[in-house]
N, CA, C and O atoms as CSV, one atom per row, in Angstrom:
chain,resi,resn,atom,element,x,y,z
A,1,UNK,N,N,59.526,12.401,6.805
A,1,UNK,CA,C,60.320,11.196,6.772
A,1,UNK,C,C,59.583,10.169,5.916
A,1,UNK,O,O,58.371,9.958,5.913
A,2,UNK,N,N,60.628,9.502,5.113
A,2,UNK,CA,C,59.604,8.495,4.264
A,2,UNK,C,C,59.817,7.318,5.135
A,2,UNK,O,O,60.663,7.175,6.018
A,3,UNK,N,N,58.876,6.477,4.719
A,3,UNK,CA,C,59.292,5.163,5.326
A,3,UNK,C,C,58.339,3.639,4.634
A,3,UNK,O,O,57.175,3.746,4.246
A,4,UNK,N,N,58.791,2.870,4.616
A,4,UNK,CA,C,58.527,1.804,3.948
A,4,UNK,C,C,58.338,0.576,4.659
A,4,UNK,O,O,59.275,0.280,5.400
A,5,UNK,N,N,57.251,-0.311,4.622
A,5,UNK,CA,C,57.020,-1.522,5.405
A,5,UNK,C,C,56.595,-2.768,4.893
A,5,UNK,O,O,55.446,-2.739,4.453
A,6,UNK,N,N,57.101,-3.711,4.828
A,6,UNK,CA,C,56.801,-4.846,4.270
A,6,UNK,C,C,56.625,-5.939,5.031
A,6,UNK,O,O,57.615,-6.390,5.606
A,7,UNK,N,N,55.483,-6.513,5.172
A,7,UNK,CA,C,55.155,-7.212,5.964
A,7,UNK,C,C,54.598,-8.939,5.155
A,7,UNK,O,O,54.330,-9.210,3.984
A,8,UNK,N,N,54.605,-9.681,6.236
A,8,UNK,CA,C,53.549,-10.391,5.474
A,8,UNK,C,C,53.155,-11.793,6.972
A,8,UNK,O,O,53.880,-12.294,7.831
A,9,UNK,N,N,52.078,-11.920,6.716
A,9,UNK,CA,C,51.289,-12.888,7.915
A,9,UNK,C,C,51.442,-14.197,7.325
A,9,UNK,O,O,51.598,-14.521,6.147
A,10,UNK,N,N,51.363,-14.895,8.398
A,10,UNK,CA,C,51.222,-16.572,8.481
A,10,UNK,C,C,49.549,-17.006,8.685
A,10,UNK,O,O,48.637,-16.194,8.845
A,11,UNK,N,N,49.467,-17.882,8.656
A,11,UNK,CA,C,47.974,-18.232,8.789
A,11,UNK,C,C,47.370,-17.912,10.375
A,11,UNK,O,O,46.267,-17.410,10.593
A,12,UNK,N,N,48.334,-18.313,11.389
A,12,UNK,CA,C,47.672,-18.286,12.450
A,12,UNK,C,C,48.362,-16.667,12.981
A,12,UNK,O,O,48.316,-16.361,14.173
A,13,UNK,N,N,48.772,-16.045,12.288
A,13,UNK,CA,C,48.929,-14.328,12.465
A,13,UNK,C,C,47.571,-13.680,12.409
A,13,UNK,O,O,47.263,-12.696,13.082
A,14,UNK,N,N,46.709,-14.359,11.480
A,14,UNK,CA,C,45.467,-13.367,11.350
A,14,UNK,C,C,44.170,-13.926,11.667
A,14,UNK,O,O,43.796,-15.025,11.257
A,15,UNK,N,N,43.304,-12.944,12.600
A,15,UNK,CA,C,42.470,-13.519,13.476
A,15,UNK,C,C,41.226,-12.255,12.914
A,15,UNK,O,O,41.069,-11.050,13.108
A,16,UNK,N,N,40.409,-13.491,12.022
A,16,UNK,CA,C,39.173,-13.094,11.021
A,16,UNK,C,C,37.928,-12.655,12.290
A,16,UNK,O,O,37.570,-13.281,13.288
A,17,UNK,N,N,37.520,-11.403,11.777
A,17,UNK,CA,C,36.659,-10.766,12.629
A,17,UNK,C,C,36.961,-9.940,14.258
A,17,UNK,O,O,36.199,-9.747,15.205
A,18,UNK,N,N,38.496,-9.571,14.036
A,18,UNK,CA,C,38.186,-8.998,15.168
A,18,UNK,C,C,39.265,-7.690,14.814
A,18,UNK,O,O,39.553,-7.623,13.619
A,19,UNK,N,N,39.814,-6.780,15.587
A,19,UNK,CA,C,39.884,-5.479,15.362
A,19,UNK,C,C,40.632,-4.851,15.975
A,19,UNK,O,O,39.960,-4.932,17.003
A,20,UNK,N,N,41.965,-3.920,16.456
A,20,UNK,CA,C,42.729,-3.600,17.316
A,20,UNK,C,C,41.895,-2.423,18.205
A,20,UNK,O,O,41.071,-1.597,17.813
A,21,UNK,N,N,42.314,-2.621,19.253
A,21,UNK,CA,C,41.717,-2.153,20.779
A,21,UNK,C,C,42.540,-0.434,20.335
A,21,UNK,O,O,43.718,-0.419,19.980
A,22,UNK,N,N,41.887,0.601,20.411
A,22,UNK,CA,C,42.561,1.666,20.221
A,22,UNK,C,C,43.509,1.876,21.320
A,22,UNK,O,O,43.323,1.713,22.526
A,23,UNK,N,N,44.713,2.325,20.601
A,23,UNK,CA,C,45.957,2.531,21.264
A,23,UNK,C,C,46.382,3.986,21.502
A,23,UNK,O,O,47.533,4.230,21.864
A,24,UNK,N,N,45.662,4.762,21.347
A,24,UNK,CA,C,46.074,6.625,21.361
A,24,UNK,C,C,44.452,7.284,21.700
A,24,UNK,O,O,43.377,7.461,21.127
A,25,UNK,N,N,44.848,7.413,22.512
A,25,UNK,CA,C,44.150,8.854,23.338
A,25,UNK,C,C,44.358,10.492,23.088
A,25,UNK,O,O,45.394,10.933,22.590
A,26,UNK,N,N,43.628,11.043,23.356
A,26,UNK,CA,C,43.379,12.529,23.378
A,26,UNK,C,C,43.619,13.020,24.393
A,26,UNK,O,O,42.530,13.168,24.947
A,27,UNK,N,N,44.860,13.604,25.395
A,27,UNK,CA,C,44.822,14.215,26.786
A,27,UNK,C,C,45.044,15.693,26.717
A,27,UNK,O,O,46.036,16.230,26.225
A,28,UNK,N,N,44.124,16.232,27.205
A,28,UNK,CA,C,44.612,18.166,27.178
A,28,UNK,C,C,45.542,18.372,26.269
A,28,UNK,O,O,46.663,18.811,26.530
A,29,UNK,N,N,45.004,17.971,24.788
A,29,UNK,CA,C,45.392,18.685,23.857
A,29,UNK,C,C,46.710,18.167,23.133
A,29,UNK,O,O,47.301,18.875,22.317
A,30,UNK,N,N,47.197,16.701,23.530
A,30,UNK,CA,C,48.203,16.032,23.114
A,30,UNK,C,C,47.521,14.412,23.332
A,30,UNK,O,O,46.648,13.926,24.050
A,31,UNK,N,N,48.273,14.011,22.486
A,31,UNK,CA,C,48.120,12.532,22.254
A,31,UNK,C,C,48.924,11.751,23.064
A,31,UNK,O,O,50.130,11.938,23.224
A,32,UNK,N,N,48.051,10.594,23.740
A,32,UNK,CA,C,49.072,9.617,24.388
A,32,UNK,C,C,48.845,8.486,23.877
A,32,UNK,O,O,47.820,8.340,23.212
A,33,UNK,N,N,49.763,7.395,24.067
A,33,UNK,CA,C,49.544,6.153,23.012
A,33,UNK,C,C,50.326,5.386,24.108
A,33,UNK,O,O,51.409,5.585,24.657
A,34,UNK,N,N,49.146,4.211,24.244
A,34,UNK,CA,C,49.449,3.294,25.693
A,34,UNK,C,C,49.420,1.519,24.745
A,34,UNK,O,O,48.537,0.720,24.433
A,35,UNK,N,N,51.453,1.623,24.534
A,35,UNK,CA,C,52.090,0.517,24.255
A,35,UNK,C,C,50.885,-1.355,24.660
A,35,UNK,O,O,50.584,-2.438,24.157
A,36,UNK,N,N,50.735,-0.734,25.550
A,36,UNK,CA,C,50.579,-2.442,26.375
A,36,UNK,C,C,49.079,-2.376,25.453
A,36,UNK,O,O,48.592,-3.506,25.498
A,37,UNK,N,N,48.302,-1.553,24.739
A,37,UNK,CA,C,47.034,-2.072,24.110
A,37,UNK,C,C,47.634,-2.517,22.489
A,37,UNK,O,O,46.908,-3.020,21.631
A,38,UNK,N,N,49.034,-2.226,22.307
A,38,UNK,CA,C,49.523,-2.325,21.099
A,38,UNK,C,C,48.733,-3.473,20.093
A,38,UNK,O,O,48.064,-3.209,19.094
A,39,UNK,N,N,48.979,-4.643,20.591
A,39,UNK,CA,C,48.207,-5.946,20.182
A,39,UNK,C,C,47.144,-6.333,20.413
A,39,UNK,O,O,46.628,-7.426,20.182
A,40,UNK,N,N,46.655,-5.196,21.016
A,40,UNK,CA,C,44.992,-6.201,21.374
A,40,UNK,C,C,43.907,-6.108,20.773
A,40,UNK,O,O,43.281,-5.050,20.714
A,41,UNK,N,N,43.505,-7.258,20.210
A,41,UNK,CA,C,42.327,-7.176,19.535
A,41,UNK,C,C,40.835,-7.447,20.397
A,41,UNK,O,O,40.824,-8.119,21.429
A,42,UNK,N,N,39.445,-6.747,19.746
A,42,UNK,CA,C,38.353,-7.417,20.427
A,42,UNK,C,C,37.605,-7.800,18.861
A,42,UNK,O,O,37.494,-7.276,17.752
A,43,UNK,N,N,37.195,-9.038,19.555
A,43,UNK,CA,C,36.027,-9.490,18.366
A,43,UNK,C,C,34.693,-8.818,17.416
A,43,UNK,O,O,33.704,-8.681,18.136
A,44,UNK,N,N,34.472,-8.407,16.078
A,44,UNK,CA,C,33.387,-7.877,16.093
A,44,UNK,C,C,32.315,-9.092,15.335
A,44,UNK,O,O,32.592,-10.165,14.799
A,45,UNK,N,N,31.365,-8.592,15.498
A,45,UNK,CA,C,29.876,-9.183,14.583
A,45,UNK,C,C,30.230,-9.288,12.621
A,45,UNK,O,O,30.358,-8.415,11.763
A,46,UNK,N,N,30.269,-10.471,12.589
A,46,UNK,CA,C,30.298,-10.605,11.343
A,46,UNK,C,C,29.326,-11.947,10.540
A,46,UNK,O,O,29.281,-13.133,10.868
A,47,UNK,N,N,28.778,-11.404,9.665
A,47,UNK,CA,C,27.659,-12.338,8.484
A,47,UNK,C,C,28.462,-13.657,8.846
A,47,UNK,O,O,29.616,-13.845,9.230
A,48,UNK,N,N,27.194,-14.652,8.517
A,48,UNK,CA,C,27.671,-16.285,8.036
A,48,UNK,C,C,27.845,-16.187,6.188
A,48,UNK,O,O,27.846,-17.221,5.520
A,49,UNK,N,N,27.940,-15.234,5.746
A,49,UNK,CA,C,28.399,-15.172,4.291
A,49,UNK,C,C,29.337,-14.573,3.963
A,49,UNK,O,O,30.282,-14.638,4.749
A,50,UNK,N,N,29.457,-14.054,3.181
A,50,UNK,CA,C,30.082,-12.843,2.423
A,50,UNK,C,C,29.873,-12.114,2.024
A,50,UNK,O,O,28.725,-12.183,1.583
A,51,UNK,N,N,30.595,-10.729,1.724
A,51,UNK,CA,C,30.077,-9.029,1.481
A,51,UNK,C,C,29.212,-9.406,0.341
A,51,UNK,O,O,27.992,-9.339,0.491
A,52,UNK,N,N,29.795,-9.854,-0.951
A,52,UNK,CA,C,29.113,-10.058,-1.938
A,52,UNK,C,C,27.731,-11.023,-1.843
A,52,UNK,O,O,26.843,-10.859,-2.680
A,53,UNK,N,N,27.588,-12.086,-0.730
A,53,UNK,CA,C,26.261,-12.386,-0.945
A,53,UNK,C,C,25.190,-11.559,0.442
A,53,UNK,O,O,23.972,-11.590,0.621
A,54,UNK,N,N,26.163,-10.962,1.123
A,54,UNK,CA,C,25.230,-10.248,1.673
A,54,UNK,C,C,24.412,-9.046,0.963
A,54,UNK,O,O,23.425,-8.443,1.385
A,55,UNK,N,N,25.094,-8.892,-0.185
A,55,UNK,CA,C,24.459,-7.236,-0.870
A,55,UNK,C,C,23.614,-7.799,-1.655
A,55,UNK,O,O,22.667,-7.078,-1.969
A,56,UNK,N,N,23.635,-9.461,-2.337
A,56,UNK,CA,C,22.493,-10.054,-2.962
A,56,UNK,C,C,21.074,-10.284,-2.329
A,56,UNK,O,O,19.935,-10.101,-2.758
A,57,UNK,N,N,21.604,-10.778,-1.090
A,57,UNK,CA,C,20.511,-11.002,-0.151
A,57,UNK,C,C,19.570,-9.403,-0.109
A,57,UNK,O,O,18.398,-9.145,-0.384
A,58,UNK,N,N,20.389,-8.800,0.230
A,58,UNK,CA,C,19.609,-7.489,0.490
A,58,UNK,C,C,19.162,-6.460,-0.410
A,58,UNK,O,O,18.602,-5.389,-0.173
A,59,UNK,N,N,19.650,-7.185,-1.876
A,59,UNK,CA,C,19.282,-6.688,-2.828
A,59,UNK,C,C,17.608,-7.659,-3.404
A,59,UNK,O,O,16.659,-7.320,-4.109
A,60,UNK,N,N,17.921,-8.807,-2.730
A,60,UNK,CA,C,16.928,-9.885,-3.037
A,60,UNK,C,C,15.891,-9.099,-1.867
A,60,UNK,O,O,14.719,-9.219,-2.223
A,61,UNK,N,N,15.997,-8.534,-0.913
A,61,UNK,CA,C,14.825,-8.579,-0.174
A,61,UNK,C,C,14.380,-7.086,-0.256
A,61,UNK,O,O,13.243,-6.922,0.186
A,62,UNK,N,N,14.981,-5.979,-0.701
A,62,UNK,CA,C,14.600,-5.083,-0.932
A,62,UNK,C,C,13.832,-5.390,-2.448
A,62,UNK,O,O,13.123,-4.442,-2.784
A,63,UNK,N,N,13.838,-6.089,-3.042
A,63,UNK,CA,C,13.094,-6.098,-4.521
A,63,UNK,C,C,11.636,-7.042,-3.547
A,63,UNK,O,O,10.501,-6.593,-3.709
A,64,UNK,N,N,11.743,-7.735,-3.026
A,64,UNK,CA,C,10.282,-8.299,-2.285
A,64,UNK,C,C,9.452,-7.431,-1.721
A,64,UNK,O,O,8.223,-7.387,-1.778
A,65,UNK,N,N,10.395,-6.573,-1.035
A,65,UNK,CA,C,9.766,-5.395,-0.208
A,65,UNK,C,C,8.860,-4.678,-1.013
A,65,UNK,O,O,7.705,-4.308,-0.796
A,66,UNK,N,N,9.747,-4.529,-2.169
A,66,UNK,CA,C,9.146,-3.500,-3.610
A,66,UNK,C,C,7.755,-4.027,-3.957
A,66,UNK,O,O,6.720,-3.363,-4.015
A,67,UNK,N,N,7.944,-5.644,-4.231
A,67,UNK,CA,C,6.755,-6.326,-4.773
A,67,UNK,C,C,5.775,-5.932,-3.785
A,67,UNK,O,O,4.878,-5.138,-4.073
A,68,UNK,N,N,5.883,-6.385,-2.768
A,68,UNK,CA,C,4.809,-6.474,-1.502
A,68,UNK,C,C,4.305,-5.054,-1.367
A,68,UNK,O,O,3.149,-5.067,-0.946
A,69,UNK,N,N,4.696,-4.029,-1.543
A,69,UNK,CA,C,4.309,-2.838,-1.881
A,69,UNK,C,C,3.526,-2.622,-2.763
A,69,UNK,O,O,2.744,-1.672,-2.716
A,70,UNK,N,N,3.586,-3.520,-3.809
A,70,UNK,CA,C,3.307,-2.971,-5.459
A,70,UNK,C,C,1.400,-3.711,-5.420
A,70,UNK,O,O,0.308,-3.462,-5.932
A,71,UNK,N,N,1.929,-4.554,-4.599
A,71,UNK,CA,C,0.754,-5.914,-4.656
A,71,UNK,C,C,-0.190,-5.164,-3.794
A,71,UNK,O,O,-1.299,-4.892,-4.254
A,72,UNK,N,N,0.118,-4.817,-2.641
A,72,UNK,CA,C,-0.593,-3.531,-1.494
A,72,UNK,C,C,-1.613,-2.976,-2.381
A,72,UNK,O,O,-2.844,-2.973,-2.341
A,73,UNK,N,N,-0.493,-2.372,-3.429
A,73,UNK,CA,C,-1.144,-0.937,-3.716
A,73,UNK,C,C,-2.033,-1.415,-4.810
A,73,UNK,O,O,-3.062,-0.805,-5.100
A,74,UNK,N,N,-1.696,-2.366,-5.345
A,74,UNK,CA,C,-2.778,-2.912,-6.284
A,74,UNK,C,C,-4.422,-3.362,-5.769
A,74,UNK,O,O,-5.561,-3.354,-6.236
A,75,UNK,N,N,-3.736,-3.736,-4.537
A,75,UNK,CA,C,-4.956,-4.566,-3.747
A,75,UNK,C,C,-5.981,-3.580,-3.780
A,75,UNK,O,O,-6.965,-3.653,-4.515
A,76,UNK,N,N,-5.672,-2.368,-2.728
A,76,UNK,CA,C,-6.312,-1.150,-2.397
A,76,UNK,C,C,-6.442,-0.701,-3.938
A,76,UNK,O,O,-6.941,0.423,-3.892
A,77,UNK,N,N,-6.282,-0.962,-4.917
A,77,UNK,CA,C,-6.848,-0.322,-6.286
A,77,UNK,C,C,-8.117,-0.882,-6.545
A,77,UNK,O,O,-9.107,-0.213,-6.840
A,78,UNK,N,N,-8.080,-2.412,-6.408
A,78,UNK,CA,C,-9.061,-3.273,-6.728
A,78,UNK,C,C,-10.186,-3.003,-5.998
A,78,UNK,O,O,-11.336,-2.756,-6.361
A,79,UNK,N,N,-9.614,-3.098,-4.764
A,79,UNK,CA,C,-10.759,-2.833,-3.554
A,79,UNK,C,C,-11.522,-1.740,-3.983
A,79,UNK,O,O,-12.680,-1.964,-4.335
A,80,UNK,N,N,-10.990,-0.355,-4.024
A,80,UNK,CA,C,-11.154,0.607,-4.577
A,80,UNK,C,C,-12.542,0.280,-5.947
A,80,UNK,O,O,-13.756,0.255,-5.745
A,81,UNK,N,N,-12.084,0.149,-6.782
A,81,UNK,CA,C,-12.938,-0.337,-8.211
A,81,UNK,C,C,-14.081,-1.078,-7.749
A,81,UNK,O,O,-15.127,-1.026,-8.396
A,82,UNK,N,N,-13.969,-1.945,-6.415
A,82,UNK,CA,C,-14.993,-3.154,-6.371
A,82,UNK,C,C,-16.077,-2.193,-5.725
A,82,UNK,O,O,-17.250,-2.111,-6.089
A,83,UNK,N,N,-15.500,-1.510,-4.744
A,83,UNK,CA,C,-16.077,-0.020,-4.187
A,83,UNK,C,C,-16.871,0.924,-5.104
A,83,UNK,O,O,-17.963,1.370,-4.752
A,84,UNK,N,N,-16.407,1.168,-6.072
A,84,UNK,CA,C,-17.225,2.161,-7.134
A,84,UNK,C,C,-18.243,1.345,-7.851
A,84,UNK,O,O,-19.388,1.744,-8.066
A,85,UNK,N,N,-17.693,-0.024,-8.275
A,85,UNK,CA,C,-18.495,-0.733,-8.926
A,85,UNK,C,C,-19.674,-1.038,-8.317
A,85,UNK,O,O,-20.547,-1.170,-9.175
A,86,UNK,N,N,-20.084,-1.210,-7.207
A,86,UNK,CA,C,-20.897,-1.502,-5.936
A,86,UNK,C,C,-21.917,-0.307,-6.183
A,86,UNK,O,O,-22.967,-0.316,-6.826
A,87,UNK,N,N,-21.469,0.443,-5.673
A,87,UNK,CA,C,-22.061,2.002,-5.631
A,87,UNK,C,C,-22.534,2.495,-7.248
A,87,UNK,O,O,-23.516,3.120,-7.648
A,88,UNK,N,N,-21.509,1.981,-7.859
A,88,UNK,CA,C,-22.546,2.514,-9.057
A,88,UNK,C,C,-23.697,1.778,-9.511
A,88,UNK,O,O,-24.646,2.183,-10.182
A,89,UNK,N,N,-23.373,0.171,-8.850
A,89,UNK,CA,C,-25.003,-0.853,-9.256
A,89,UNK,C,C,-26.119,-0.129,-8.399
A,89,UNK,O,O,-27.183,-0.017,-9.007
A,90,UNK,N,N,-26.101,0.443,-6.976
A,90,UNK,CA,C,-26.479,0.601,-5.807
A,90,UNK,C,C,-27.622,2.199,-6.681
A,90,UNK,O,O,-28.840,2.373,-6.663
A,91,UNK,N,N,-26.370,3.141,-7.393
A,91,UNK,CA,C,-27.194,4.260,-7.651
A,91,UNK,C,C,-27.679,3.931,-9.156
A,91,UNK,O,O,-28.141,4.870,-9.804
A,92,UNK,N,N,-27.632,3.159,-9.513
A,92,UNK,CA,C,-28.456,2.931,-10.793
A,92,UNK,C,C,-29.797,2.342,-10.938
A,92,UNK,O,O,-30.534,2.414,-11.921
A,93,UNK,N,N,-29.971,1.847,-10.003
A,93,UNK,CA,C,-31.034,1.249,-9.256
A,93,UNK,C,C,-32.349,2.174,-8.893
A,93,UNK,O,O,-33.564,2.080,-9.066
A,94,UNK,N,N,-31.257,3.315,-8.173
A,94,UNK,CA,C,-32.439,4.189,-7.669
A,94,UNK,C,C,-32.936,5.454,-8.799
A,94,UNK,O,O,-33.855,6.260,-8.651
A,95,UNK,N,N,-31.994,5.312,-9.946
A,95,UNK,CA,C,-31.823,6.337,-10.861
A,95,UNK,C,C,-31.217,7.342,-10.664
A,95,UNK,O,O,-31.412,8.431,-11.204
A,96,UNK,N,N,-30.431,7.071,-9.875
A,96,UNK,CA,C,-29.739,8.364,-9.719
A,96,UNK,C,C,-28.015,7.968,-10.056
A,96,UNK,O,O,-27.327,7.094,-9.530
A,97,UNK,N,N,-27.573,9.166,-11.345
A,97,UNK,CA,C,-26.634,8.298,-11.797
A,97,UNK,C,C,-25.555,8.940,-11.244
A,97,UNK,O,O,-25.501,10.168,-11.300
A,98,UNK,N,N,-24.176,7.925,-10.410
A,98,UNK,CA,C,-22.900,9.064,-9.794
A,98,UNK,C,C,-21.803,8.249,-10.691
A,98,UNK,O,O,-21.665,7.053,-10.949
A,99,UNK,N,N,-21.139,9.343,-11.024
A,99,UNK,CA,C,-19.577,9.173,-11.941
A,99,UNK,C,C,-18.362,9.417,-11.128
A,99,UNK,O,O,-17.816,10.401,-10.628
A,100,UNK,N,N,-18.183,8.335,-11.180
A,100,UNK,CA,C,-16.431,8.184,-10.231
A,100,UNK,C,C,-15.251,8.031,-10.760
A,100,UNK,O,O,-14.867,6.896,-11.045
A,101,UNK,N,N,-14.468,9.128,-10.987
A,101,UNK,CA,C,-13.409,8.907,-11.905
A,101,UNK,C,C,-12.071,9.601,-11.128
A,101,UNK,O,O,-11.830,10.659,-10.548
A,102,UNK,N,N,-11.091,7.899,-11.599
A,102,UNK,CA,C,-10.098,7.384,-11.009
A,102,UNK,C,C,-8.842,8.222,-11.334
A,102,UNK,O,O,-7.749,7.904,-10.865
């Protein structure tokens, strides 16, 4: 059967952030669909923004994440180097020469 629907809402028809209450069930193998939940909505969780600045945001904090990673790993490089550099004043000293390569 074809069928065709044209609708259209008023302002106070549509109620931002919330969601229809499921109306059809699964019973031994047939579907029942209980009229009286027809209209009911429950509220869900939604941003103080929008889709589009929420994917900035989280595009903004996954690139920090990145940095703060990058800076980590730099740190532990340095540390690293200040480490060899140490050790190599330490064995040059005694004459005994060690090669540390990165």
């Amino acid at each position: 059967m074809m069928c065709q629907a044209k609708t259209s809402y008023i302002e106070t028809e549509i109620e931002w952030g919330a969601r229809f209450e499921p109306c059809m069930t699964l019973e031994k193998g047939s579907f029942r669909v209980d009229l009286r939940r027809f209209h009911t909505t429950y509220q869900v969780p939604l941003p103080d923004c929008s889709a589009s600045q929420v994917q900035q945001l989280m595009a903004l904090a996954d690139r920090k994440l990145q940095d703060s990673r990058a800076s980590r790993d730099w740190e532990t490089w340095a540390e690293g180097m200040a480490e060899a550099e140490e050790d190599k004043d330490k064995s040059l000293m005694n004459g005994v020469y060690v090669f540390i390569f990165c």
